[in-house]
TORDODREN-543288 format. One line per field, with one value per residue: chain; residue in three letters; x negated, y, z of N, C-alpha, C, O in turn. Coordinates in Angstrom, 1 decimal. Atoms other than C-alpha are relative to their C-alpha. Layout:
<rs>
ch	[A | ...]
aa	[ALA | ...]
nX	[X | ...]
nY	[Y | ...]
nZ	[Z | ...]
caX	[X | ...]
caY	[Y | ...]
caZ	[Z | ...]
cX	[X | ...]
cY	[Y | ...]
cZ	[Z | ...]
oX	[X | ...]
oY	[Y | ...]
oZ	[Z | ...]
</rs>
This chain:
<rs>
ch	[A | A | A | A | A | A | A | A | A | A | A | A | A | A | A | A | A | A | A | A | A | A | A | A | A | A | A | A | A | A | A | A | A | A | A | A | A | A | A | A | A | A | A | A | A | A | A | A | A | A | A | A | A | A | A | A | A | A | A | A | A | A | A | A | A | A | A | A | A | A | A | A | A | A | A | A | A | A]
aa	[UNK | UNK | UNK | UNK | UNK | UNK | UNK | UNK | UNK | UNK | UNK | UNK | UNK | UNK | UNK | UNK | UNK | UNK | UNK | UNK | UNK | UNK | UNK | UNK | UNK | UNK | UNK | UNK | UNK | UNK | UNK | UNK | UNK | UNK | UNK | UNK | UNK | UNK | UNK | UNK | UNK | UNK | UNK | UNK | UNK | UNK | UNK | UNK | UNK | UNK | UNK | UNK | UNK | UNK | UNK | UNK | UNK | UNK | UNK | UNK | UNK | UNK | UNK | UNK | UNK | UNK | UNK | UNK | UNK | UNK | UNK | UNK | UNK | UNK | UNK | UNK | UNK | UNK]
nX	[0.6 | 1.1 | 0.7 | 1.7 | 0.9 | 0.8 | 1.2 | 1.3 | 1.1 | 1.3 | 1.2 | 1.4 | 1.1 | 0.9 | 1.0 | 0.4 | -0.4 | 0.9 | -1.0 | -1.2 | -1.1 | -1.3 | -1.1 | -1.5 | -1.0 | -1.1 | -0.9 | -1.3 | -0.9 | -1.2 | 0.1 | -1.3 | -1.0 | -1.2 | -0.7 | -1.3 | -0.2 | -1.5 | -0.2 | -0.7 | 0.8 | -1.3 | 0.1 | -0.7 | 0.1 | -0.2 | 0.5 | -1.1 | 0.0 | -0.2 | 0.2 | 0.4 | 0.9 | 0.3 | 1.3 | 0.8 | 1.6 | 0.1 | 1.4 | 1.0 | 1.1 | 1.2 | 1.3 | 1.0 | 1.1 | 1.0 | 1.7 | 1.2 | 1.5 | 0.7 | 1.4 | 1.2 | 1.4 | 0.1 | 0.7 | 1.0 | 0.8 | 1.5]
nY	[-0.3 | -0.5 | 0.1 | -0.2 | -0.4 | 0.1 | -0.1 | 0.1 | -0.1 | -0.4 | 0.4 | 0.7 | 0.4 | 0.3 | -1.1 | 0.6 | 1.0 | -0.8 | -1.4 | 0.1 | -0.6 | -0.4 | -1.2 | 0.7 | -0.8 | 0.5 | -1.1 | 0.5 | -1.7 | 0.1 | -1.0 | -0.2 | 1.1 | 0.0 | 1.2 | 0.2 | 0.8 | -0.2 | 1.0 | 0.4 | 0.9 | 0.0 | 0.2 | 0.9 | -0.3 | 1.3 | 1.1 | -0.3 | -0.8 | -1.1 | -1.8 | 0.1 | -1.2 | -0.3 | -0.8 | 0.0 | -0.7 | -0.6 | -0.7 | -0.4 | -0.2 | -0.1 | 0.0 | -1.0 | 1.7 | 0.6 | 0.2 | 0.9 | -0.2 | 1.0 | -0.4 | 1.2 | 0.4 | 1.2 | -0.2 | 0.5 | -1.0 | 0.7]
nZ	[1.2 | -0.3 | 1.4 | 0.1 | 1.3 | -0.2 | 1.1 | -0.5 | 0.8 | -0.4 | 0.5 | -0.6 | 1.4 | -0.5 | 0.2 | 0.2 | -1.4 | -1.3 | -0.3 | 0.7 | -0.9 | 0.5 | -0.4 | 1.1 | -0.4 | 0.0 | 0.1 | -0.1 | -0.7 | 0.2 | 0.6 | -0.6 | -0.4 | -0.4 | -0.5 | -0.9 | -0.6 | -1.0 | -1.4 | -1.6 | -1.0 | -0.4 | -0.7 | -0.9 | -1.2 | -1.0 | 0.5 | 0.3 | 0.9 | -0.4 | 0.8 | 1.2 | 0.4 | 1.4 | 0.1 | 2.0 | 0.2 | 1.3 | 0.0 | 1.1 | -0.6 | 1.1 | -0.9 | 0.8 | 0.2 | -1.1 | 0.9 | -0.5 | 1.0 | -0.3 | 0.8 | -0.4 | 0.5 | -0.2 | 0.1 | -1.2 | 0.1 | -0.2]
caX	[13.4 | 9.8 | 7.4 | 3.3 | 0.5 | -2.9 | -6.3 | -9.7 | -13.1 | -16.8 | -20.1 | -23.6 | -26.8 | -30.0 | -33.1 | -34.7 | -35.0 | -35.9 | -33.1 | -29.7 | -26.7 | -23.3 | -19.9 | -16.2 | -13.0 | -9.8 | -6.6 | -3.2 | 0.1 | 3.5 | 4.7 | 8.8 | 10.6 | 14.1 | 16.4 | 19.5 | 20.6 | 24.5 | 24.6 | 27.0 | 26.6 | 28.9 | 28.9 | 29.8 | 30.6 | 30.8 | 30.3 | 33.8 | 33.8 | 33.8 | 33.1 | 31.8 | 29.0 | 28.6 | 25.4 | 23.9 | 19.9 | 19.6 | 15.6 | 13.7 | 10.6 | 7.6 | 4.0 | 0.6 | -2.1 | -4.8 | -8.5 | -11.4 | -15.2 | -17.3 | -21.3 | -23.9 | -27.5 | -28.7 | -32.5 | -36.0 | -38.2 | -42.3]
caY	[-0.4 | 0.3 | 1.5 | 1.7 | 3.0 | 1.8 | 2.0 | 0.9 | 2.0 | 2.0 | 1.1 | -0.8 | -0.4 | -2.2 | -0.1 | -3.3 | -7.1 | -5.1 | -2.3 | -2.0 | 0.6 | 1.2 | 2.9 | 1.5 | 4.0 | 2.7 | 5.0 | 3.7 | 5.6 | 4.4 | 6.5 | 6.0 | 3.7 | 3.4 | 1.0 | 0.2 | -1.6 | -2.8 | -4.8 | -6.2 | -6.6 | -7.9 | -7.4 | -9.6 | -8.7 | -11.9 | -14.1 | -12.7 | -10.8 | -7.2 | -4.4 | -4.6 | -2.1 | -1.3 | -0.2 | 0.9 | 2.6 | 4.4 | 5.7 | 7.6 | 7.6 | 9.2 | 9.2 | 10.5 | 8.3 | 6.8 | 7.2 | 4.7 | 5.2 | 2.7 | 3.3 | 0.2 | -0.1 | -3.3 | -3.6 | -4.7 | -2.3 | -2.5]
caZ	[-6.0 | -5.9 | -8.7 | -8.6 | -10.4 | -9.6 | -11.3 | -11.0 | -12.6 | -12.1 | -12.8 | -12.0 | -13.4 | -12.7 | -12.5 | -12.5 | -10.6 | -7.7 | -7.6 | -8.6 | -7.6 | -8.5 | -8.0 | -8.1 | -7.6 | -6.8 | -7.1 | -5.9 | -5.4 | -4.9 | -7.1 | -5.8 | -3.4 | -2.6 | -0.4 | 0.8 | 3.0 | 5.0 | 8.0 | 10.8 | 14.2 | 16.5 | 19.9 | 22.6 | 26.3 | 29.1 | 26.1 | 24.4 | 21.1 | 22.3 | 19.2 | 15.6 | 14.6 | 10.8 | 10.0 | 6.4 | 5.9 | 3.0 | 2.6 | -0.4 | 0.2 | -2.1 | -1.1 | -1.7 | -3.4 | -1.9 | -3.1 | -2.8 | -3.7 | -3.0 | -3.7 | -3.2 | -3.5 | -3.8 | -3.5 | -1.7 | -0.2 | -0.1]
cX	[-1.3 | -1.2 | -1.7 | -0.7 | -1.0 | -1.1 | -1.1 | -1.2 | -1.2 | -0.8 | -1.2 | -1.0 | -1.3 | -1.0 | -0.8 | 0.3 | 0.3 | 1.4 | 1.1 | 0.7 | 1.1 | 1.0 | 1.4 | 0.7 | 1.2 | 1.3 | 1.1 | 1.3 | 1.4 | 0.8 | 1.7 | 0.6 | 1.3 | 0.6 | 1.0 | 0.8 | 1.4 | 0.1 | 1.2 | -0.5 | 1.1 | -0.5 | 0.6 | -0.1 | 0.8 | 0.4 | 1.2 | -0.6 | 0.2 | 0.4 | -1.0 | -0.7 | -0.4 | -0.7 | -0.5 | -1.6 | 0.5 | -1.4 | -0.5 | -0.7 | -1.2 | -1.5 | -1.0 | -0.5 | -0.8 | -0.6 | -1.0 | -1.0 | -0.5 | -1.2 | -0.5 | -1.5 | -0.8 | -2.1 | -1.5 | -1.0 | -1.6 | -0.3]
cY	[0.7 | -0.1 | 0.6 | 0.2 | -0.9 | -0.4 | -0.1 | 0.5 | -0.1 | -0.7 | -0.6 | 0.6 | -0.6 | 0.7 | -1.4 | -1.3 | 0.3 | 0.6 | 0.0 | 0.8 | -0.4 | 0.6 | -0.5 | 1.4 | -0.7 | 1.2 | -1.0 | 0.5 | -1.4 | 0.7 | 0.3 | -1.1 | 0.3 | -1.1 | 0.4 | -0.8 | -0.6 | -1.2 | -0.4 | -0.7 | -0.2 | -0.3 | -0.3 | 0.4 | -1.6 | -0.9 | 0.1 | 1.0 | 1.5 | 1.1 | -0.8 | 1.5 | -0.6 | 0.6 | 0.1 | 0.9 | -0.1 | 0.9 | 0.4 | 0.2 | 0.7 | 0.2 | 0.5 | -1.0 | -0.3 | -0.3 | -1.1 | 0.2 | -0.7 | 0.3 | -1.0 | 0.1 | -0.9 | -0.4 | -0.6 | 1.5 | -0.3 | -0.5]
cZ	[0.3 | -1.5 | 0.3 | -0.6 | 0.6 | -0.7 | 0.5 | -1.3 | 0.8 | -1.1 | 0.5 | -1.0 | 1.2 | -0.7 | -0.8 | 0.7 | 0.8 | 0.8 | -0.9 | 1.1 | -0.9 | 0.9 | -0.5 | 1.1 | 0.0 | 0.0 | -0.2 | 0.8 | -0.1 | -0.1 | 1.1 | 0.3 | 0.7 | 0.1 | 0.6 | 0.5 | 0.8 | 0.6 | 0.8 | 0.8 | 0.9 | 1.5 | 1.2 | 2.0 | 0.9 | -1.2 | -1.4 | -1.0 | 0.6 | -1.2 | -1.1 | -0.6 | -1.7 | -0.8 | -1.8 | 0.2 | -1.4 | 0.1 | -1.5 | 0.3 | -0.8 | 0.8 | -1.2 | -0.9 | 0.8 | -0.6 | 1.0 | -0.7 | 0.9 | -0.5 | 0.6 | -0.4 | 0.2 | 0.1 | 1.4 | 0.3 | 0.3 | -1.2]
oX	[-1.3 | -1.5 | -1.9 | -0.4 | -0.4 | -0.9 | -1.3 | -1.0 | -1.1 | -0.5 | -1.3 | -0.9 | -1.3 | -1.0 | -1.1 | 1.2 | 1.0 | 1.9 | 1.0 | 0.6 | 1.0 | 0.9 | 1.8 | 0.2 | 1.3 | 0.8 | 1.3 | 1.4 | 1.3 | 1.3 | 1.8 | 0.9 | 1.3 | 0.5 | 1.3 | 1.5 | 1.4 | 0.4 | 1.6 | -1.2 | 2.2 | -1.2 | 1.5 | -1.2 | 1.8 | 1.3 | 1.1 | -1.4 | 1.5 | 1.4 | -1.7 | -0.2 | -0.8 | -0.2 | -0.6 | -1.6 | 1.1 | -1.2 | -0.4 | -0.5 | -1.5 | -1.6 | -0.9 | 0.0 | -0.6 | -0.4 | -1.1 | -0.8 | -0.2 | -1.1 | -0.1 | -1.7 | -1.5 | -2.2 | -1.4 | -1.3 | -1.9 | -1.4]
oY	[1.7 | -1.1 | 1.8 | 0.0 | -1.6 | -1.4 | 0.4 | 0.4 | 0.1 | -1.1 | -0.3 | 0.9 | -0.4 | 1.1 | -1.5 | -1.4 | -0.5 | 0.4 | -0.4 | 0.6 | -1.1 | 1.0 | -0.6 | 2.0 | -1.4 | 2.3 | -1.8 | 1.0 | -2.3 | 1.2 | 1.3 | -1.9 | 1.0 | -2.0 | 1.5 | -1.4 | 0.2 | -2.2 | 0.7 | -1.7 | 0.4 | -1.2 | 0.4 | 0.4 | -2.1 | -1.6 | -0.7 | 1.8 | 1.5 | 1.8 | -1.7 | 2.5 | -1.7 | 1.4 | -0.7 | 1.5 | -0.9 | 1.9 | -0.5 | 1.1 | -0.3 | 0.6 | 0.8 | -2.1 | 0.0 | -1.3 | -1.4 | 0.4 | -0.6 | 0.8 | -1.2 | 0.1 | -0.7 | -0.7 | -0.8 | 2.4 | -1.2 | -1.0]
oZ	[0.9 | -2.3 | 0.7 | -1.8 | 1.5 | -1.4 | 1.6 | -2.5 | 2.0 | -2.2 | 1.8 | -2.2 | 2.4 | -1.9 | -2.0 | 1.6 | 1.3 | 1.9 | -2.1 | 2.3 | -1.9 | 2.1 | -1.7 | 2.1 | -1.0 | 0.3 | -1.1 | 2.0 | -0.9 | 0.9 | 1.9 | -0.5 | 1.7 | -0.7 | 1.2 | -0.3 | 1.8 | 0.1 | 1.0 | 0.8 | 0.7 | 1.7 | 1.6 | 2.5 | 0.6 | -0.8 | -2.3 | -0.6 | 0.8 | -1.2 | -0.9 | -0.9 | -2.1 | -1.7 | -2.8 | 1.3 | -2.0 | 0.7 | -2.4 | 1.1 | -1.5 | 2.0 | -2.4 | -1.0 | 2.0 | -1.4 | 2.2 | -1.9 | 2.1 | -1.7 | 1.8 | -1.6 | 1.2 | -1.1 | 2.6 | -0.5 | 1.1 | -1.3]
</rs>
């Protein structure tokens, strides 16, 4: 189970033909993920069933966000 936010904004402007900037922000978190998992393995010695391993993962995970800024200026010079 895994749940997300993420958001974008910005802006442009043109000065004129010539010149143009802008500014995008990005903001994306995963806010909460959780898994679980149950396996068998089965392990064989000289080709012969040996032993049976029974494995499960169980993880919660939470995390930070993660920022983006982006700045451009688009433009001739002279």
């Amino acid at each position: 189970d895994s749940r997300s936010i993420d958001g974008r904004i910005g802006f442009n402007y043109d000065f004129n033909e010539y010149h143009s900037i802008g500014v995008r922000y990005d903001l994306s978190n995963a806010l909460h993920t959780d898994m679980f998992t149950a396996f068998d393995s089965e392990i064989q010695a000289d080709g012969l069933p040996y032993d049976i391993l029974y494995s499960t993962i169980a993880a919660d995970a939470k995390s930070q966000p993660e920022h983006q800024l982006n700045i451009y200026y688009a433009g001739q010079i002279g």
